[in-house]
C-alpha positions in Angstrom: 44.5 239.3 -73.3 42.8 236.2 -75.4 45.3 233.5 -75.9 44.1 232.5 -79.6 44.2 229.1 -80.7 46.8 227.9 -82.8 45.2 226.4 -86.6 46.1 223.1 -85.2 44.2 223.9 -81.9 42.1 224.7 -83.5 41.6 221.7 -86.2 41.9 219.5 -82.7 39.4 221.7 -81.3 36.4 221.8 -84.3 36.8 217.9 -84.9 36.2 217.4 -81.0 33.1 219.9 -81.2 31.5 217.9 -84.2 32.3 214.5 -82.2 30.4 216.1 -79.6 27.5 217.2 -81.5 27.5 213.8 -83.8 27.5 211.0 -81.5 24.6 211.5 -79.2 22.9 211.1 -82.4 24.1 208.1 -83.6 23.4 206.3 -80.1 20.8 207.3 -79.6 19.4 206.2 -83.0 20.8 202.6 -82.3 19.3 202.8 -78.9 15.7 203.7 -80.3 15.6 201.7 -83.1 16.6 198.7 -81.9 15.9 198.9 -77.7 12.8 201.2 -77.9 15.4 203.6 -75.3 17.1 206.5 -75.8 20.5 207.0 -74.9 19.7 208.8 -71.7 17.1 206.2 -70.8 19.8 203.7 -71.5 22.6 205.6 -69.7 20.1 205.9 -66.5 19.3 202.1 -66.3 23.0 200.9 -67.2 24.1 203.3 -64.3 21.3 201.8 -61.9 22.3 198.2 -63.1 25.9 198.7 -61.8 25.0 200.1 -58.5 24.4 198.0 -55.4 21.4 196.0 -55.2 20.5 198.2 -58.5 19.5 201.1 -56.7 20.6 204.8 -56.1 19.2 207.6 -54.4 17.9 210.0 -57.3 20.5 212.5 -56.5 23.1 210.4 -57.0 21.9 209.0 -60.3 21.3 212.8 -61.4 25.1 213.2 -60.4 26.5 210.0 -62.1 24.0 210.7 -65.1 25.0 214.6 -65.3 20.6 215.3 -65.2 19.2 217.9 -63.7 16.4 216.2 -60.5 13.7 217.9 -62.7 15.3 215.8 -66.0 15.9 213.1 -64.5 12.7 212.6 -62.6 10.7 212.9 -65.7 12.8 210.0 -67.7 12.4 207.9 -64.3 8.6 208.6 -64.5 8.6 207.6 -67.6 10.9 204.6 -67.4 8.6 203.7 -64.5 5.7 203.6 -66.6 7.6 200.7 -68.8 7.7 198.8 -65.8 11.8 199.4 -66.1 12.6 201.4 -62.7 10.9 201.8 -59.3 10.6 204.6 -57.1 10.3 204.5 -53.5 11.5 206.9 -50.1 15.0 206.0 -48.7 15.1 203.8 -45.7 18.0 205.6 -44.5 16.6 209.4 -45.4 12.9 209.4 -45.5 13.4 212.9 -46.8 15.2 211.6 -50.3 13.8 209.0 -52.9 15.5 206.1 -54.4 15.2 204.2 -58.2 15.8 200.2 -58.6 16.1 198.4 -61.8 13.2 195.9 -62.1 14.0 192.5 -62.7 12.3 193.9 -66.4 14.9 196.7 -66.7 17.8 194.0 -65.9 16.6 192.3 -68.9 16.4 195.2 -71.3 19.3 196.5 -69.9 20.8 192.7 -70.7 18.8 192.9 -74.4 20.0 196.3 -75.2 24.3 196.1 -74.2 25.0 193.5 -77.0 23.7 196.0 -79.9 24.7 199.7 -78.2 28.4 198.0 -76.9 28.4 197.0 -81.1 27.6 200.2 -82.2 30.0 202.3 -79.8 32.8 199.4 -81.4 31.4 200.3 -84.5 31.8 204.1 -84.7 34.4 204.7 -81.8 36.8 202.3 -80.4 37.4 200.3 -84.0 38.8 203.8 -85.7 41.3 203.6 -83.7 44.1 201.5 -83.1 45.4 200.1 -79.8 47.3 203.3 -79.0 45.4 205.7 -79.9 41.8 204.0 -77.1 45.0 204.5 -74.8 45.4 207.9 -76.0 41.9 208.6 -75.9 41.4 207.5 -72.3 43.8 210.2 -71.4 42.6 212.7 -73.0 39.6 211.9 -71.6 40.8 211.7 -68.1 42.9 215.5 -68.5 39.2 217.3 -69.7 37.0 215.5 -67.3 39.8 216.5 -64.2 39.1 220.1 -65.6 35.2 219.9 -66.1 34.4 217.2 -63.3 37.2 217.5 -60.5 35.3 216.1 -58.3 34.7 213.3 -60.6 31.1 212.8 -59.7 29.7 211.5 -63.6 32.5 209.2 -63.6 32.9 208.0 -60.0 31.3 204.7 -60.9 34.1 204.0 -64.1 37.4 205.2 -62.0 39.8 202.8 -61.5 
């Protein structure tokens, strides 16, 4: 037997579904305009810039970036292109392959925080007030223990 939602589930539940479907858009239209990335591209080079030695193996960048390998290998061919990542065989696991930030990705990486942290201030964390970003990290932390147990895209930000 469904278990209907209530008209203020459901409220809660639409508003979250056009969140979801808004904001990619919005940074990822800061990202391009002013960084020349797109979100993605950003997200995969901001996750590479806070690993050790700036370098993952590219499954666990697919993991931490929620990409498929296929996905993810062709933004990291492109990146690569730019001059922004590197690619080479794992010391440890000939078999896998790890990406490294350039010392070129650092600095866009560096360029690009000041204007996408602003816009995420902007359109997130400044319409809302002090209790309701600690309200929103909770929320946050119940759906991703339901749709990430494991907590493998947000290993990196636990604390």
């Amino acid at each position: 037997m469904t278990t209907w939602l209530t008209d203020e589930e459901r409220v809660a539940w639409v508003r979250l579904a056009a969140v979801l479907e808004l904001l990619p858009g919005v940074l990822d239209t800061q990202l391009r305009r002013d960084a020349d990335l797109s979100h993605f591209e950003y997200f995969v080079l901001a996750m590479l810039s806070e690993a050790p030695e700036r370098t993952l193996r590219m499954t666990s960048l697919a993991a931490r970036t929620n990409a498929t390998l296929p996905r993810l290998s062709h933004v990291v061919r492109r990146l690569e292109d730019r001059g922004l990542v590197r690619r080479f065989p794992c010391p440890q696991d000939g078999r896998a392959t790890n990406a490294q930030l350039t010392e070129s990705g650092w600095a866009t990486v560096e360029a690009a925080a000041p204007g996408h942290v602003a816009n995420v201030r902007h359109q997130v964390i400044d319409a809302l007030d002090a209790e309701q970003v600690r309200q929103l990290a909770g929320i946050t932390e119940a759906i991703l223990g339901r749709i990430d147990p494991d907590g493998v895209v947000m290993a990196p930000q636990r604390n």
